[in-house]
C-alpha positions in Angstrom: -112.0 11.2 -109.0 -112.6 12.2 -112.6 -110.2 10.0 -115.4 -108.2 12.8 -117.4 -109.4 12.5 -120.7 -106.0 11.8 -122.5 -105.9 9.0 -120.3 -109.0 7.6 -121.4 -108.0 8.2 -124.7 -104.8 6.5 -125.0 -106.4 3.7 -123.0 -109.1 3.4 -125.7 -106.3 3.2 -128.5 -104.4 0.3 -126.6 -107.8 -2.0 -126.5 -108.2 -0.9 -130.1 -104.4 -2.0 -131.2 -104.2 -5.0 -129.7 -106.5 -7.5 -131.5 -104.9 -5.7 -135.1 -101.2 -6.7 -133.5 -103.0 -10.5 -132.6 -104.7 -11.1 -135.7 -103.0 -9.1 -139.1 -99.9 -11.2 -138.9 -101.4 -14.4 -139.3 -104.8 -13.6 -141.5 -102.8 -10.9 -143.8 -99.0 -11.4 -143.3 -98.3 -8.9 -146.5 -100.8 -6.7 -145.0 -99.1 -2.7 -145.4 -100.3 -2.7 -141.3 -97.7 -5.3 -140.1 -95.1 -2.5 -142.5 -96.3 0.3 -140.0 -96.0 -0.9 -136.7 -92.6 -2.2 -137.1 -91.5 1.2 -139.3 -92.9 2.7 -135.9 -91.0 0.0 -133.8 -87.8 1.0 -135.9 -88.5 4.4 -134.5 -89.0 3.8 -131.5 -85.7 2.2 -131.0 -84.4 5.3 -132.4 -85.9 7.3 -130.0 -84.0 5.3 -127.7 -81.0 5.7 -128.7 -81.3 9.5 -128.9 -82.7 9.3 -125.3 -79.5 7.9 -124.1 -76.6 9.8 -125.8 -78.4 13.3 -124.6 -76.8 14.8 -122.5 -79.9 16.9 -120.6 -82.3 15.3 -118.3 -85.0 13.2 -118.2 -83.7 9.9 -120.5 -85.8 7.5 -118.3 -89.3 9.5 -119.1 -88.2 9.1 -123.2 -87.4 5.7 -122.7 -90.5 5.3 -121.3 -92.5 7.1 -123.7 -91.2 5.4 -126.9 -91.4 1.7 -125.1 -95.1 1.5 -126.0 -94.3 1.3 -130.1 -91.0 -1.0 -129.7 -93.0 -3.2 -127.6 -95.8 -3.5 -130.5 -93.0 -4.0 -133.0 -91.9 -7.0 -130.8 -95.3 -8.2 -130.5 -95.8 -8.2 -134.2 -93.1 -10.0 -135.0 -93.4 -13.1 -132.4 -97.3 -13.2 -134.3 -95.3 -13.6 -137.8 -93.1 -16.4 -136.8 -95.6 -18.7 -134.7 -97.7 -21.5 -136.3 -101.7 -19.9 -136.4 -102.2 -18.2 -133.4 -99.7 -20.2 -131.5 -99.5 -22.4 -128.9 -102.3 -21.5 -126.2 -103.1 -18.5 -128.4 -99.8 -16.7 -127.6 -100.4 -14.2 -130.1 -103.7 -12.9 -128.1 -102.1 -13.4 -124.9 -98.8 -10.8 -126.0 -101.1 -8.2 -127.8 -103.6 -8.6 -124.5 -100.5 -8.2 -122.3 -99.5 -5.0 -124.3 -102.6 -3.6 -124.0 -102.4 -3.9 -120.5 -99.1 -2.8 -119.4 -99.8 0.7 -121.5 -102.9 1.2 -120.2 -101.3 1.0 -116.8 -98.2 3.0 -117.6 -99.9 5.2 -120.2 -96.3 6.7 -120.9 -97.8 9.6 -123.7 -100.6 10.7 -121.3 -98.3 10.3 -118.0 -94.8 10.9 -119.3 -95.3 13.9 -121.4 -96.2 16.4 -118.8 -93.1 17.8 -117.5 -92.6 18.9 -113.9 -95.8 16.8 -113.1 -98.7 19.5 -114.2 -102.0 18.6 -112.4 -104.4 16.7 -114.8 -107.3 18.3 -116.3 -110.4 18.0 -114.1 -108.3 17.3 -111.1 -109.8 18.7 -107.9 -107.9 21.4 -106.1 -105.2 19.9 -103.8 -106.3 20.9 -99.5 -104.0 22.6 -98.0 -102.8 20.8 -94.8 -101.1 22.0 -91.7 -97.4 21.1 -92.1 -95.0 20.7 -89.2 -92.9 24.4 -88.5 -89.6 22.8 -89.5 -86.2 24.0 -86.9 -85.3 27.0 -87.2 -81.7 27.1 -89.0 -79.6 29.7 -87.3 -79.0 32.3 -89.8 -75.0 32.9 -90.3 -74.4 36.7 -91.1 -71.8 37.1 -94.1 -68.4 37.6 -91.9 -66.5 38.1 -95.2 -65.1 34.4 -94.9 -62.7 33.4 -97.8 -63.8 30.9 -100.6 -62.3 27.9 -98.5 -63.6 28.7 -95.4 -67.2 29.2 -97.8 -66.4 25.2 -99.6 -65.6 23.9 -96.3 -69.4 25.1 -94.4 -71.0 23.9 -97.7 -69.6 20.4 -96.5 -70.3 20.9 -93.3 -73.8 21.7 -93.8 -74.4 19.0 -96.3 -73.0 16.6 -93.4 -75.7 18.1 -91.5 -73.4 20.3 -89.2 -72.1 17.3 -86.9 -72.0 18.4 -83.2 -74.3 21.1 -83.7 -71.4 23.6 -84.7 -70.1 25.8 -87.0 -67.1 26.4 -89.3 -65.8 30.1 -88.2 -63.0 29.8 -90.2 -61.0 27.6 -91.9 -56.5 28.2 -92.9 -54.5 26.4 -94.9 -51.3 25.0 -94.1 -48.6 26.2 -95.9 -47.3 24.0 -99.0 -50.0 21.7 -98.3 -52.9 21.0 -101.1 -55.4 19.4 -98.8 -54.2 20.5 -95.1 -56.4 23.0 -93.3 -57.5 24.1 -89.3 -60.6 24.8 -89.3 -62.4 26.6 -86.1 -65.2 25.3 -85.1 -68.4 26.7 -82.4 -71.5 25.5 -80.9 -74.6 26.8 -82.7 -76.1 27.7 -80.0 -74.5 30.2 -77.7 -73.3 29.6 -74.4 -74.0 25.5 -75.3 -70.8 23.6 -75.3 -69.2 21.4 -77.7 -70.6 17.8 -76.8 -70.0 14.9 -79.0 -68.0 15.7 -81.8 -65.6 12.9 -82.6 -62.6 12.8 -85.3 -64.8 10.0 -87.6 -67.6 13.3 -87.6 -65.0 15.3 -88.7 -63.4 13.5 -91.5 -66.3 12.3 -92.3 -67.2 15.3 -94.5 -64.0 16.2 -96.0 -63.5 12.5 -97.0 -60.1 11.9 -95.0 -59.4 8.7 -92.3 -60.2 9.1 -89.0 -56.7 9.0 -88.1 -56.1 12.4 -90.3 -58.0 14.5 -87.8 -56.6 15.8 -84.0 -59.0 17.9 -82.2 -57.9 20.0 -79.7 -59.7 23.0 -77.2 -59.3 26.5 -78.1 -57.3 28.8 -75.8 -59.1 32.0 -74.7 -56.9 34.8 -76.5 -57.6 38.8 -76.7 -60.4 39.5 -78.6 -61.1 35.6 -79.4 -63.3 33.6 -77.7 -62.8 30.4 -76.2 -63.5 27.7 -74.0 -66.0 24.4 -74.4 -68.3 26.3 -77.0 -65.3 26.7 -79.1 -62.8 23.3 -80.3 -60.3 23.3 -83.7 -59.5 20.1 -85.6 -56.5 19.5 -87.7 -57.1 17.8 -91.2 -53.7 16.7 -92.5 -53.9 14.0 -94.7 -51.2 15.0 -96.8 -48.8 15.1 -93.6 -49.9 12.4 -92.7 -49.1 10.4 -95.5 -45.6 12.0 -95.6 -45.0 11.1 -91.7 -45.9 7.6 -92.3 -43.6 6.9 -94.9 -40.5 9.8 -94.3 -40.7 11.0 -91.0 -38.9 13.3 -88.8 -36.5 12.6 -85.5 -39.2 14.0 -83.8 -42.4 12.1 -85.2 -40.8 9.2 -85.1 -40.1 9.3 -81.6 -44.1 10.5 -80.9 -45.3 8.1 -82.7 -43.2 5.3 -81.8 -41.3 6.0 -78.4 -43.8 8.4 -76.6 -46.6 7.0 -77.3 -48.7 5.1 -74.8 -47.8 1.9 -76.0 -43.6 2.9 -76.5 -40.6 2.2 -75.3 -40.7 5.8 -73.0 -44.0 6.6 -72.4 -44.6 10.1 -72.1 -41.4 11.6 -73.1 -41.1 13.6 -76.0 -37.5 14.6 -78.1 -35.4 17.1 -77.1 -32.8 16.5 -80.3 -31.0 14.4 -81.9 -27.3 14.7 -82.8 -24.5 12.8 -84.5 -20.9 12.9 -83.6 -19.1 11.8 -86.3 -15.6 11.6 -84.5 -16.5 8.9 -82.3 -19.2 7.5 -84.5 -22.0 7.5 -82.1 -26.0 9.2 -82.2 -26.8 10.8 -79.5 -31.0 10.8 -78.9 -31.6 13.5 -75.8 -35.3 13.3 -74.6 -37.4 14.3 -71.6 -40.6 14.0 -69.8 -43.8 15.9 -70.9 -44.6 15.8 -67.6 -41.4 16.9 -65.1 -42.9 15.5 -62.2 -42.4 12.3 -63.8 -39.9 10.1 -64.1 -38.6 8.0 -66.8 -40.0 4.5 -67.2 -37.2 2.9 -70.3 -38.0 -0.4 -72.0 -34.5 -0.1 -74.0 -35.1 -3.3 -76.5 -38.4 -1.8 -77.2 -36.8 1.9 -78.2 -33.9 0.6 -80.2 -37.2 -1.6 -82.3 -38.6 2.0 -82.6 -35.9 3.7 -83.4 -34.5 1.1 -85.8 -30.9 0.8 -83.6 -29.7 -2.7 -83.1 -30.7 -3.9 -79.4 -28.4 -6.8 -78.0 -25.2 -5.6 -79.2 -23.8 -3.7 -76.3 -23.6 -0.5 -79.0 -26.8 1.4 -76.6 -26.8 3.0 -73.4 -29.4 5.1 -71.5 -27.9 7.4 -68.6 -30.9 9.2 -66.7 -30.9 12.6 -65.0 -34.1 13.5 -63.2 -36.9 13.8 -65.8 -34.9 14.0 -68.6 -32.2 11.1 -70.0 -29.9 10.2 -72.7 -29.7 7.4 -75.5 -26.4 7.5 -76.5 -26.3 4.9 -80.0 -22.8 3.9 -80.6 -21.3 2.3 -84.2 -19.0 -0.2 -82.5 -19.3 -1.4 -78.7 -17.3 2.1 -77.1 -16.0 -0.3 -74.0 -14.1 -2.5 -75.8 -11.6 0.6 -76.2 -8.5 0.5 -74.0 -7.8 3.5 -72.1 -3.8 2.9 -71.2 -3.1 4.2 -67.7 -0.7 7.2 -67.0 1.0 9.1 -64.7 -0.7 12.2 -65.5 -4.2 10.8 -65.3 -3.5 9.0 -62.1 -2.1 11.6 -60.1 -4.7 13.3 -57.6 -5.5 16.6 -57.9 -6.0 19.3 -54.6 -8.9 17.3 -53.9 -7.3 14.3 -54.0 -9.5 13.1 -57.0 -8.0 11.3 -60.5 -8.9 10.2 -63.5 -9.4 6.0 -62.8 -11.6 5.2 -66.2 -13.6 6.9 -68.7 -17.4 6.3 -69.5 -19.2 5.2 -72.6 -19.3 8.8 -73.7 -16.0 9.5 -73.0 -16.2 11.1 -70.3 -13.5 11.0 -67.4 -14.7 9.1 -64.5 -13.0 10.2 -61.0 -12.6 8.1 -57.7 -10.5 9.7 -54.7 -7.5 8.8 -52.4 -8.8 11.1 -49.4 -12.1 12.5 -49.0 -11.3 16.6 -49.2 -14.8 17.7 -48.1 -14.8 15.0 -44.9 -11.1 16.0 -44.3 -10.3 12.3 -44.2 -8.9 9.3 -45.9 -10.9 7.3 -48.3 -11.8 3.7 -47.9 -12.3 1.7 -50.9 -14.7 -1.2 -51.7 -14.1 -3.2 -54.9 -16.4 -6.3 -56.3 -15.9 -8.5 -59.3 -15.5 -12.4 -60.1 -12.1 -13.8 -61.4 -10.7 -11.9 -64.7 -13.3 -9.5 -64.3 -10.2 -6.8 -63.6 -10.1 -6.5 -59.8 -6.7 -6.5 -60.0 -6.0 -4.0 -62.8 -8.4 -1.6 -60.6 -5.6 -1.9 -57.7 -2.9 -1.4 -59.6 -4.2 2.1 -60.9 -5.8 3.1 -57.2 -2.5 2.2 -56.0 -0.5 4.0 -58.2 -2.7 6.9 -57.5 -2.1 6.4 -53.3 1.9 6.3 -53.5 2.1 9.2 -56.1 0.3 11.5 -53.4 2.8 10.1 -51.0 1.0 7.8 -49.2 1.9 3.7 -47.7 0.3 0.9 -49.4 0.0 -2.6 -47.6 -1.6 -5.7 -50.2 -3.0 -8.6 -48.4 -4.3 -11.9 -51.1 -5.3 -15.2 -50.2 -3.3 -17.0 -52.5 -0.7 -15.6 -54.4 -0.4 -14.9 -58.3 1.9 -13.2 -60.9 0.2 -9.9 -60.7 -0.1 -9.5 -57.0 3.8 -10.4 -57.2 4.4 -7.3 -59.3 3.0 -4.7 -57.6 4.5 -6.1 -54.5 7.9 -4.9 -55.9 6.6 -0.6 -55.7 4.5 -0.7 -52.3 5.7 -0.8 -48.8 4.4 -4.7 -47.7 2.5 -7.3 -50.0 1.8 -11.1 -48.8 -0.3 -13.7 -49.9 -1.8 -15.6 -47.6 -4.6 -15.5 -44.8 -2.4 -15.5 -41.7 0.0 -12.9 -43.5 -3.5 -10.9 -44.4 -4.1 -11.0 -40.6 -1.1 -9.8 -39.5 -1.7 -6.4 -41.3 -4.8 -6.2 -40.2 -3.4 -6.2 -36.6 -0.7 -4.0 -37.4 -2.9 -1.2 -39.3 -4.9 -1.5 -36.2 -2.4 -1.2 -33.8 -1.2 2.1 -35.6 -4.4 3.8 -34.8 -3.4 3.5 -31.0 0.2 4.7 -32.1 -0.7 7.8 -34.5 -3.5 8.5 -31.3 -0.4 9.3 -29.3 2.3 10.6 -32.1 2.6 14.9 -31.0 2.5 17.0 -34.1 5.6 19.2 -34.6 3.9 22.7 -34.9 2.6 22.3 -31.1 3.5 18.9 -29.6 -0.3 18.2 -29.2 -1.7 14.7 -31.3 -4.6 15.9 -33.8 -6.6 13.8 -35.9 -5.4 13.6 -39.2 -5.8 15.7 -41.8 -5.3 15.1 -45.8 -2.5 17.3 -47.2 -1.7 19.1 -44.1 2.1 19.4 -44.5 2.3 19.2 -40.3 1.3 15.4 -40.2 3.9 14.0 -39.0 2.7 10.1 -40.7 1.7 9.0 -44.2 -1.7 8.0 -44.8 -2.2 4.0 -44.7 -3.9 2.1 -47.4 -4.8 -1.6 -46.5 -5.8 -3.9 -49.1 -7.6 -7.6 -48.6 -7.9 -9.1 -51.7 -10.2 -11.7 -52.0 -11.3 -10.7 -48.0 -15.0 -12.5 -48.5 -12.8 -15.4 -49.0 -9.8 -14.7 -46.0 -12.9 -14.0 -43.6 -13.7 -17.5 -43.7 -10.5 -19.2 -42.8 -11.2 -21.6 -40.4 -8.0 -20.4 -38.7 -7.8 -16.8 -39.0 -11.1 -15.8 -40.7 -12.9 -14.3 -37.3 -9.6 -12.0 -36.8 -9.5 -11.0 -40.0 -13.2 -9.9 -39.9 -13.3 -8.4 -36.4 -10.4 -6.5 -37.4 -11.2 -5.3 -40.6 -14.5 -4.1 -39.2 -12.4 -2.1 -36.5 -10.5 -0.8 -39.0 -13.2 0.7 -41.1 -15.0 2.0 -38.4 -12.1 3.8 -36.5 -9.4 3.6 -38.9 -10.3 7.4 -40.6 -9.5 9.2 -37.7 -5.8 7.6 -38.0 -5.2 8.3 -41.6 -5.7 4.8 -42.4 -7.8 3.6 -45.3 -9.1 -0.1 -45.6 -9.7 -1.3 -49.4 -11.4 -4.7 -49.1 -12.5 -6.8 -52.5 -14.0 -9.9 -53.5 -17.4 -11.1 -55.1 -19.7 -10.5 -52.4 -21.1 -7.3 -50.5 -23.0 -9.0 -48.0 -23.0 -10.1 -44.7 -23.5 -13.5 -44.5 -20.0 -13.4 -46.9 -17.6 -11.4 -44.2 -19.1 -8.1 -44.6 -21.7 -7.1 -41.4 -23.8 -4.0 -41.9 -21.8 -1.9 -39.9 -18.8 -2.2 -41.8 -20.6 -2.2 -45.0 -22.4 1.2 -44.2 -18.5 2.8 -43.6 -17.1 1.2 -46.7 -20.2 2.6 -48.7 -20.2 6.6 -47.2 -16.8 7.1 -47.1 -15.6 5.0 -50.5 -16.7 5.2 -54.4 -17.8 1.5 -54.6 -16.1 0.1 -58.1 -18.6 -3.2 -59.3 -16.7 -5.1 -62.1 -18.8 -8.3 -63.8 -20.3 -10.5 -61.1 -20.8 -13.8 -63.2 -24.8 -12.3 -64.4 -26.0 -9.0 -65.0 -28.6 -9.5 -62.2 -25.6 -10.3 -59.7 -23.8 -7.1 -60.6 -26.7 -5.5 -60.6 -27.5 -6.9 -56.8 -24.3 -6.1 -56.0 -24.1 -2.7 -57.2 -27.5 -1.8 -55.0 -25.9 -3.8 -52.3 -23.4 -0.5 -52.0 -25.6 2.2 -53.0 -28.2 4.4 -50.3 -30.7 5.1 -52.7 -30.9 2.3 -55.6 -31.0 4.2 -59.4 -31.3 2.1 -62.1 -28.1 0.2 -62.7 -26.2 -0.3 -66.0 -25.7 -4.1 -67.6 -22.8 -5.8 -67.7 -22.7 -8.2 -69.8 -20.8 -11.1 -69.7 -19.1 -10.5 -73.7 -20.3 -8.1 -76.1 -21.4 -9.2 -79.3 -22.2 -7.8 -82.3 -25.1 -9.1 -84.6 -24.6 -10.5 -88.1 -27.5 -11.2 -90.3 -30.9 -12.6 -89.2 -30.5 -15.2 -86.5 -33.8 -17.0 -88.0 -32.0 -17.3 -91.4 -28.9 -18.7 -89.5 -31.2 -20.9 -88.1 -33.3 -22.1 -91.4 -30.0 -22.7 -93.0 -28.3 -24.9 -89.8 -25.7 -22.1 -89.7 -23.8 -21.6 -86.1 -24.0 -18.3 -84.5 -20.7 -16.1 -85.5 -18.0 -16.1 -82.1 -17.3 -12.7 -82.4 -17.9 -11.4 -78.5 -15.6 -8.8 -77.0 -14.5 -9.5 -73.3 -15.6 -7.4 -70.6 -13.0 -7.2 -68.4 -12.2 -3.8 -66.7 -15.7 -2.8 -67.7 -16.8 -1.8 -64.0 -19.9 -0.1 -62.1 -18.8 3.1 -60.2 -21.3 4.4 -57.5 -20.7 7.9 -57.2 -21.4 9.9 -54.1 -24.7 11.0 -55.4 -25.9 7.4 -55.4 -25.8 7.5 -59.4 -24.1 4.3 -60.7 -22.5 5.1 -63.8 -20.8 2.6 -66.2 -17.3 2.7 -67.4 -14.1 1.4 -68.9 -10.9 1.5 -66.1 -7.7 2.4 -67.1 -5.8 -0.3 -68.2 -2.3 -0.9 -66.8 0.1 -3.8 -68.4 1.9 -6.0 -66.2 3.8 -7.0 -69.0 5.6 -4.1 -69.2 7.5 -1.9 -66.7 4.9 -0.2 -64.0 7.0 2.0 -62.5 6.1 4.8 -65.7 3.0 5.1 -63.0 4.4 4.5 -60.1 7.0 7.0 -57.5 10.6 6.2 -58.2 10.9 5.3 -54.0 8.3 3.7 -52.2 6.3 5.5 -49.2 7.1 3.8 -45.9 5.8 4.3 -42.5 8.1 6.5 -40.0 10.9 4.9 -38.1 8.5 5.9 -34.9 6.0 4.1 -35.5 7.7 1.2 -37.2 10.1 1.1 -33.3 6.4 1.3 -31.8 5.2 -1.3 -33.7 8.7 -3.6 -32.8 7.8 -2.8 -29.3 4.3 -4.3 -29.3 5.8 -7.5 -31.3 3.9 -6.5 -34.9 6.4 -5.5 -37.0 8.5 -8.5 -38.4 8.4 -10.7 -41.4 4.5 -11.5 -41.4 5.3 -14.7 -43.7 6.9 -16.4 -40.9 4.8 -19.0 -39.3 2.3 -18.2 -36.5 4.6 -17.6 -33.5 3.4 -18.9 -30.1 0.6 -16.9 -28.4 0.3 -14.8 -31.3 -3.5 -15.1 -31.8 -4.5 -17.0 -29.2 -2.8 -18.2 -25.3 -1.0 -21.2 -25.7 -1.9 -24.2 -23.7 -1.0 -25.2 -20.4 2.0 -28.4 -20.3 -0.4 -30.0 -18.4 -3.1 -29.8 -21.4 -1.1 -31.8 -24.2 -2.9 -35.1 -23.8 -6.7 -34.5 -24.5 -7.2 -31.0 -23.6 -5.0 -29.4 -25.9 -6.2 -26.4 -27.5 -8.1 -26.4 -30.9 -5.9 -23.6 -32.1 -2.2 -23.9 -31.6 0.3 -22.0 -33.8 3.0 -24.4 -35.4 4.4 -24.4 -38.9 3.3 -25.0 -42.0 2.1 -23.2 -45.6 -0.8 -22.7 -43.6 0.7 -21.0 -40.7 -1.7 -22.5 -38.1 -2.8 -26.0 -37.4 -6.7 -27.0 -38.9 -9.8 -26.8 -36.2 -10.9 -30.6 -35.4 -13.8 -32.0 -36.6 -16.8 -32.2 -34.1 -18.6 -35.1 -34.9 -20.5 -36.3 -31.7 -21.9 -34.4 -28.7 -19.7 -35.5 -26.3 -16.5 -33.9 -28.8 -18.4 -30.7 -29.2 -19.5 -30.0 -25.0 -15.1 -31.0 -24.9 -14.8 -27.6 -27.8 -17.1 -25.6 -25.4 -15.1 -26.6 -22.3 -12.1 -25.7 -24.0 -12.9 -22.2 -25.2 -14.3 -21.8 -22.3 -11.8 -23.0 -19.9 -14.9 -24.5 -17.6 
């Protein structure tokens, strides 16, 4: 390879210069040659400087090129200021160095030929075979606009990620940096296959998270299908949403999501009633098929609502349900009771509470579409508003004309009151027995009783004028408890089960309460099953919310999802960890939950309200009939004749439950259940506490 010749030259002039640079500062320090190199080295750093403030191209290659005279400068000077030649002959080691490193860079003969101009002499470059680079699909001009032309420009530059194509890209409206661009395979009839939202925002310089890509529908005169795919770039909405957003993205981002508090659902809208101070949040499923999964601590987080304050309810209706956000807890209202609410309509329905959205919650009297009476079934512990419940239903029963009988366990002021505007009320087990046996008997009696219009019995009928008896309403209060009297418990079940079962033909209605729907508690399936078809179950608090809860599916066909009561409501104040770094008590401000009650409606639904509230303080009979329904003097004379109808606080007469004893039985074999007086009414089962006293029980029941 032949040396260009202004290569050779410029390395002849470094071997030349360098033993001047080593040896004219120390033989001839006022020598005009040591003046000349650094004049040139002077220059040189001008050059520099010149280099760097241009503002055209190439400073690097004038650096370069000027370096060779600064360096000299340097070297000239280090010679001045040693001692002779310096330690190890420095000075012929710098100006040998210098010669070398421009004979090597040779930045005049190198750097001065712009655009790298062959050398002189240099043989003619071979032309060799070079790989056919890929074809580039050409793109004919379809007239695209200037963004749609800036955004392939990016695209292409990205090196076109999936192997598509930008067919045109839109603005969205008021938005500086939001766009849709449409996107297509390169290739025809190839489908879009790995394009993810990092390729995409890769280009336009946007987070991952600022891109949704979605398929293309196939519309007239538009392709579509897997060759075609759009992606949304909204950064700037983005940025707005995560700071201000809408009803609506905050529930997709936070409620709908995978991860939310309703998974799948989307909003349907959200409005605010002023009025009664509450927000009401209606949603539904994306899906319809589908139905809604609630987690309602983990919505009222999303939604920014307060969770444990009894101020947010969820009511469900096939695919679609309602969040109803209240400002104060809406039952701790008091809906006073009245004679216009509680008198039945045609259908013998009325108005016996109202819900948390204030909407009037019905119960019946008599069952219009089963052209029967009504049982009623009513749960709760103590002071959870039982009793308010029966003062209402009752009111309700003796203003459409019809007898109420009230049987307790023990007896207490209100219980006493409402005694005074229905036809019989007592308070004890025997006395509860009694009715029992007379409501009973009445079905054989009103089996028999002719009607007037053609002298023929006929089952009976709700508001048929030509009935010649009332309807019946029998109430055991506290019957869980009455059923297991060691005396008169098994009549009052076995009874009370007859009555329920046969007792609708009759016109006679059996309204049984207590804290316990279950069998092993007095209730057997049988009778439960009647109480739960032919009655609107009414669950007030049952000590837990998982007890009312229980109880509440204990009376429903189909278990729905069933509201919490709670035991008090409670508002929240401040930050309970603050409370608790300072040593501050929680604030006592619950609200009780009495008459707040669990209705199961005939659709299975349970539905959560507040029951109208009657004072006993005050005068009842505003809601009761000014006279009091009574049976007809028929069936009371019937009754006399079968030894039923007399004061049922008297003490258990003799052979009134069970056959008194034989005179020759009064040492050892007397019977275990005698009638004799007492508060009780009946004498107490003995204790069997050995085998031979229980096979004497056996023989006595059994008269072996």
């Amino acid at each position: 390879m032949t040396t260009p010749r202004s290569v050779a030259l410029e390395r002849l002039a470094y071997t030349l210069a360098a033993p001047v640079l080593a040896v004219a500062p120390n033989l001839y320090p006022d020598s005009p040659v040591n003046q000349v190199v650094q004049l040139a080295g002077v220059a040189g750093i001008g050059g520099w400087v010149l280099a760097v403030k241009s503002d055209e191209s190439g400073a690097g290659r004038k650096i370069l090129r000027w370096s060779p005279l600064v360096l000299a400068a340097a070297v000239d000077v280090a010679a001045g200021h040693t001692t002779g030649f310096g330690p190890y002959w420095l000075d012929g080691l710098l100006a040998a160095g210098w010669a070398a490193v421009g004979s090597l860079v040779m930045p005049f003969s190198r750097h001065t030929r712009r655009r790298h101009r062959p050398a002189a002499a240099a043989p003619a470059p071979q032309l060799a075979p070079a790989e056919a680079p890929e074809p580039t699909p050409v793109v004919p001009d379809d007239g695209a606009d200037l963004l749609a032309r800036d955004a392939r420009v990016l695209w292409e530059q990205a090196g076109m990620p999936g192997r598509t194509h930008i067919v045109k890209a839109t603005r969205h409206p008021g938005q500086r940096h939001d766009m849709t661009i449409l996107l297509r395979a390169s290739e025809t009839g190839r489908p879009i296959t790995g394009l993810t939202e990092a390729a995409v925002a890769a280009p336009f310089g946007v987070h991952s998270s600022d891109v949704v890509l979605a398929e293309v529908a196939i519309q007239p005169g538009r392709q579509g299908g897997p060759g075609w795919m759009e992606a949304r770039i909204t950064p700037d909405s983005n940025a707005r949403r995560r700071t201000k957003p809408t009803a609506q993205e905050r529930w997709t981002d936070r409620v709908g999501g995978p991860k939310g508090g309703a998974p799948g659902s989307e909003l349907v809208h959200k409005t605010r009633d002023d009025e009664r101070g509450v927000t009401f949040y209606r949603a539904k499923m994306a899906d319809s098929t589908e139905t809604p999964r609630i987690d309602l601590p983990k919505v009222c987080r999303a939604l920014g609502l307060p969770e444990d304050d009894s101020c947010v309810f969820v009511l469900i209706d096939g695919s679609e349900f309602l969040i109803s956000a209240f400002d104060e807890p809406p039952l701790s209202q008091i809906f006073r009771a009245s004679r216009e609410l509680l008198t039945p309509d045609a259908k013998g329905m009325y108005v016996c509470g109202f819900t948390i959205t204030g909407q009037p919650v019905k119960t019946m009297v008599y069952q219009h579409d089963k052209n029967a009476p009504a049982h009623g079934l009513t749960l709760g512990v103590s002071r959870s508003g039982k009793t308010q419940f029966f003062a209402i239903h009752m009111a309700a029963q003796s203003l459409d004309g019809e007898v109420v009988w009230l049987g307790t366990v023990r007896k207490d002021e209100k219980t006493t009151v409402l005694g005074r505007y229905i036809d019989r009320q007592g308070s004890n087990a025997l006395w509860m027995a009694r009715s029992l046996r007379a409501a009973k008997a009445l079905c054989e009696i009103r089996a028999e009783m002719p009607w007037p219009h053609d002298g023929q019995p006929h089952d009976y009928k709700p508001g048929d004028p030509r009935c010649p008896y009332r309807q019946l309403n029998v109430y055991g209060d506290e019957f869980m408890t009455a059923a297991q009297d060691a005396d008169f418990g098994e009549f009052i079940q076995k009874d009370g089960e007859d009555l329920t079962v046969t007792g609708l033909k009759y016109g006679i209605g059996f309204n049984p309460a207590g804290q316990s729907p279950f069998a092993h508690n007095g209730f057997s399936t049988e009778m439960k099953d009647n109480l739960r078809q032919n009655s609107r179950p009414v669950i007030f608090n049952m000590g837990s919310p998982g007890a009312t809860r229980k109880a509440a599916e204990g009376t429903m066909e189909n278990a729905y999802d069933v509201p919490t009561i709670p035991a008090r409501y409670s508002r929240t104040e401040g930050s309970a960890i603050e409370r608790a770094m300072r040593g501050e008590a929680d604030p006592e401000n619950g609200v009780s939950t009495g008459g707040v009650a669990v209705i199961v409606l005939d659709n299975g639904r349970a539905v959560l309200m507040r029951s109208l509230y009657a004072d006993f303080d005050t005068d009842l009979s505003e809601l009761f009939p000014d006279e009091v329904n009574r049976l007809t003097d028929h069936e009371i004379s019937e009754l006399e004749k079968r030894g039923l109808w007399f004061d049922w606080n008297e003490p258990v007469r003799p052979g009134e439950f069970w056959p008194e004893p034989d005179e020759d039985d009064e040492g050892e074999g007397r019977s275990r259940r005698r009638g004799g007086g007492g508060k009780g009414g009946g004498g107490r089962s003995e204790q069997v506490a050995s085998p031979r006293q229980a096979l004497e029980a056996i023989k006595s029941l059994t008269d072996a």
